[in-house]
N, C-alpha and C positions, 0 to 999 in steps of 0.2 A: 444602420447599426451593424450586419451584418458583413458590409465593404470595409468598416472601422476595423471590425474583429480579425479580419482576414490579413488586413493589413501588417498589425500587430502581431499575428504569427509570423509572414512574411520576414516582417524584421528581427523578430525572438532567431529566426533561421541566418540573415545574414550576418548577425554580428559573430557568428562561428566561426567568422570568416578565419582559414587555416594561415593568413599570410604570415604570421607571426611566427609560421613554423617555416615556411620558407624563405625568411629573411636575416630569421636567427642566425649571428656567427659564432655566439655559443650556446652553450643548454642551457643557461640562467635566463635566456634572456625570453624563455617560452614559458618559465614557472607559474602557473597562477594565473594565464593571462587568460582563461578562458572564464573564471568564476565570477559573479555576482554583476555579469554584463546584460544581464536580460532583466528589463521592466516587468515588474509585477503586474498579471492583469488584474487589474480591479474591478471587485462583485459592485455593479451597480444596484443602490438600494431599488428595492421592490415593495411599490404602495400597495397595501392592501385590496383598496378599490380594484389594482389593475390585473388583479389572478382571480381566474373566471374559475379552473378548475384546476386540480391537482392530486398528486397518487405518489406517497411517500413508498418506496421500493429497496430491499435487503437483497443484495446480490453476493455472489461467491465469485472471485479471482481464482481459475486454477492455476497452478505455475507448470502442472505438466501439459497443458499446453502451448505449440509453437508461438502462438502469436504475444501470449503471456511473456517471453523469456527475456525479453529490454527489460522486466520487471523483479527478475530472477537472479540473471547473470549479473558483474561477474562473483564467483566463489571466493573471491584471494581477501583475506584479509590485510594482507597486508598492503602498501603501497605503493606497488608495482605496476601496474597498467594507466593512475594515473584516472580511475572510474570508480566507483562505487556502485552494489545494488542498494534497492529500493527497501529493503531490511536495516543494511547495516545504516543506512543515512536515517532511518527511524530512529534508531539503537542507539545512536551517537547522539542524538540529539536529546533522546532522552535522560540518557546520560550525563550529557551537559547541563540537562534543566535540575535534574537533581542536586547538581554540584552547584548551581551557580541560583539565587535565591533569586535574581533578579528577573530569571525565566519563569513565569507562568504555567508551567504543564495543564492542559485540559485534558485530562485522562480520566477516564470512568470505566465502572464494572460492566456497565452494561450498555445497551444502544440507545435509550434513553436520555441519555448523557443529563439525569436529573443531580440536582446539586448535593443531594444527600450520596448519592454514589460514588461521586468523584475520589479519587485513589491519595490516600496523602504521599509524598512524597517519598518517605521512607518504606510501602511498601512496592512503590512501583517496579523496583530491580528484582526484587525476591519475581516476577512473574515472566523474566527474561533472561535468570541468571540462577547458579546451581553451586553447593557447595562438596564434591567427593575427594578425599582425600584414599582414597583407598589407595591398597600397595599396589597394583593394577597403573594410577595414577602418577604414583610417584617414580615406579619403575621406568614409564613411558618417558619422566621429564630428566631422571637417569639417563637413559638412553641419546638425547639431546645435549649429554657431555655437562646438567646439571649435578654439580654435587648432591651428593642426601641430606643435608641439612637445606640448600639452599632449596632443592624439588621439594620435603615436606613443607617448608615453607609457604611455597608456590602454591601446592595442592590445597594446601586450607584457605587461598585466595576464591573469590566469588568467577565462575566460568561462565562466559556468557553464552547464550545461543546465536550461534552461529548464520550468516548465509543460507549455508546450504541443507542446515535444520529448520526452511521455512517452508512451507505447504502451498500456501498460499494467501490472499488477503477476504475478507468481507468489507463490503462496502453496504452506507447505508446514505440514499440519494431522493431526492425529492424532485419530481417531475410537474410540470404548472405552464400551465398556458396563461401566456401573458397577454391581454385584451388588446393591450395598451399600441403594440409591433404586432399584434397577431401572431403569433410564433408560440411552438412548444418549447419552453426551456429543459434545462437539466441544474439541479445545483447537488455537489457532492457535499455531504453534511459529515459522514466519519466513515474510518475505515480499522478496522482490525487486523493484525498479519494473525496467522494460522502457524502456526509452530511447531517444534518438539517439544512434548510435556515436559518441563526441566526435572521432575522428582524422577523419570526413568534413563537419563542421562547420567552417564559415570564421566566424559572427559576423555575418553579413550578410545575411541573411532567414532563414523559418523553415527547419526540415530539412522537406524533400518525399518523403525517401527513408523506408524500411523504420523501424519505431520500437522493433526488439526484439533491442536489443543487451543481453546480461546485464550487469547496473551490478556490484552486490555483494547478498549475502544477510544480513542484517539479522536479529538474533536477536529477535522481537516481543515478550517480555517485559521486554526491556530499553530499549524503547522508547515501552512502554504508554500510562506516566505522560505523556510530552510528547503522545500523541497526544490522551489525554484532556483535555487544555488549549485544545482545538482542534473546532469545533461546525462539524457538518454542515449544509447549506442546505437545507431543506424548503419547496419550492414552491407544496404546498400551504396550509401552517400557520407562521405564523415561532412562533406559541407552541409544539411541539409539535419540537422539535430535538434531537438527540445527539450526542454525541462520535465521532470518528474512532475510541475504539476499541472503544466500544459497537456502531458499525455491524460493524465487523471481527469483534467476537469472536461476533457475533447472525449473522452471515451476512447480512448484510441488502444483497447482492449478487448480480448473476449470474456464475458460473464453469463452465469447465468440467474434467475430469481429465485430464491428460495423461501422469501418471504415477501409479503405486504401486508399494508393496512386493509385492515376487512372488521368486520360485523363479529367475527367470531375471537374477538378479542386478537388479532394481528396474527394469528394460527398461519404454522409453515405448510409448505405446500407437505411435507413429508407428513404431517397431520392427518392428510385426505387422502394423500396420493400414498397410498400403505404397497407391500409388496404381495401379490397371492399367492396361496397353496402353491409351491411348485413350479411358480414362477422364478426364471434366469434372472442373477444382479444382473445381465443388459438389458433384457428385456424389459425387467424396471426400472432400472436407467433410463433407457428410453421414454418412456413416458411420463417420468417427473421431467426430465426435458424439455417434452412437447408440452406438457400445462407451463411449465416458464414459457415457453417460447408465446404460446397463447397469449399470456399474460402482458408480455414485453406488446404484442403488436395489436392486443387492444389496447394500450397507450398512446403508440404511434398510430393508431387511428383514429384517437381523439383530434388530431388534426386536419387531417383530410376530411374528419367527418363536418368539424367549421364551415366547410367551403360549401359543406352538400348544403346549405341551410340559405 
């Protein structure tokens, strides 16, 4: 199973192959050729009988970290490089779903993704998008050689959040040892992006403020496909690239835990792990850290521990 999977990324990697750019004798003829050529991997169903143990896990994405930033970059809204971040390809798509009846959005309030919570369609924008017409506003779209009729216009148009008004993502993931391979899996169940509040956004420079207001929670299999449509930036190698959801469902991230399932009704680590008298934000930093870190590799020791038996 594991020689299959490998294989599979293997080839998700060669069909990148760049020849199209160096065989093109005009620019039309590289348009597009790079989208929707990677096979979808497909979750193999999972029998009940064959999951011995499992530990459903609430992790945090930061984006000011290095290794986070294929995740981040790039800023440009517009369509110029030819790439998208992993925001705006959320954005758009939700966008799309809204406008088109035939898409499904699995969107919900909260990480339960229970059926009463789920977002109707109409207010799924309101929680990614901001209405300021302020003279602040209309000035700026002046300035841009808008007429004032046509900028107030503008201004009373829906503004969405932006790229580079993202913080970062939550994810929510379920880990299970399957009897069946012997092996600890991982399956990603949703993810949340971390935002600008949109009620303190005016439209007129970036947000400066805090980036982790909860948007909505996003059911990840139902969004899989679009993200596989969509290739990560690899700085070292352009031949050598993956999809948005190969990186996702691979881990090929850094996270940390801030919640799990427990006894105490699914209580965050910040619950227990409090800050004392007089103690430095690092210094407590630091140690809501190390109980994540705890956390994570008593997991990955549920396998190694198989073998000790």
């Amino acid at each position: 199973m594991r020689i299959l999977f490998f294989i599979l990324i293997l080839f998700s990697n060669l069909v990148l192959s760049q020849s199209e750019l160096l065989n093109a004798e005009i620019p039309v003829e590289i348009e597009g050729k790079s989208v929707n050529e990677v096979t979808l991997l497909k979750y193999l169903d999972v029998e009940e009988n064959d999951v011995l143990w499992s530990k459903i896990v609430y992790e945090e994405i930061d984006l000011n970290e290095k290794l986070n930033f294929p995740l981040l970059f790039p800023f440009e809204e517009a369509e110029l490089i030819g790439r998208k971040s992993l925001f705006r390809i959320i954005r758009e798509y939700i966008i799309k779903g809204v406008e088109n009846d035939s898409i499904d959005l699995q969107i919900y309030k909260f990480d339960n993704f229970a059926a009463k919570d789920k977002y109707k369609k109409t207010d799924i924008l309101n929680r990614f998008s901001y209405i300021k017409s302020s003279d602040a506003r209309i000035q700026q779209l002046m300035d841009q050689g808008i007429s004032r009729d046509e900028a107030t216009k503008q201004a009373t148009q829906p503004v969405y959040v932006s790229s580079n008004e993202v913080g970062g993502y939550r994810i929510k993931g379920i880990w299970y040892f399957d009897k069946r391979n012997s092996e600890l899996k991982y399956r990603l169940l949703g993810i949340m992006p971390l935002i600008a509040d949109p009620g303190e956004l005016d439209g007129t420079k970036p947000n400066s403020g805090k980036l982790n207001f909860e948007s909505v929670w996003i059911w990840y299999p139902s969004i899989r496909e679009e993200l596989n449509k969509h290739f990560v930036f690899n700085d070292r190698n352009n031949e050598s690239r993956i999809t948005f959801d190969a990186l996702l469902i691979n881990r090929r991230f850094n996270s940390f835990i801030y919640k799990y399932d427990n006894v105490y009704g699914n209580r965050k680590i910040e619950d227990y792990i409090k800050q004392r008298p007089g103690e430095s934000d690092e210094s407590y930093r630091i140690r809501f850290i190390l109980e994540s870190e705890r956390i994570k590799k008593e997991i990955l020791d549920f396998e190694n521990d198989m073998w000790g038996y």
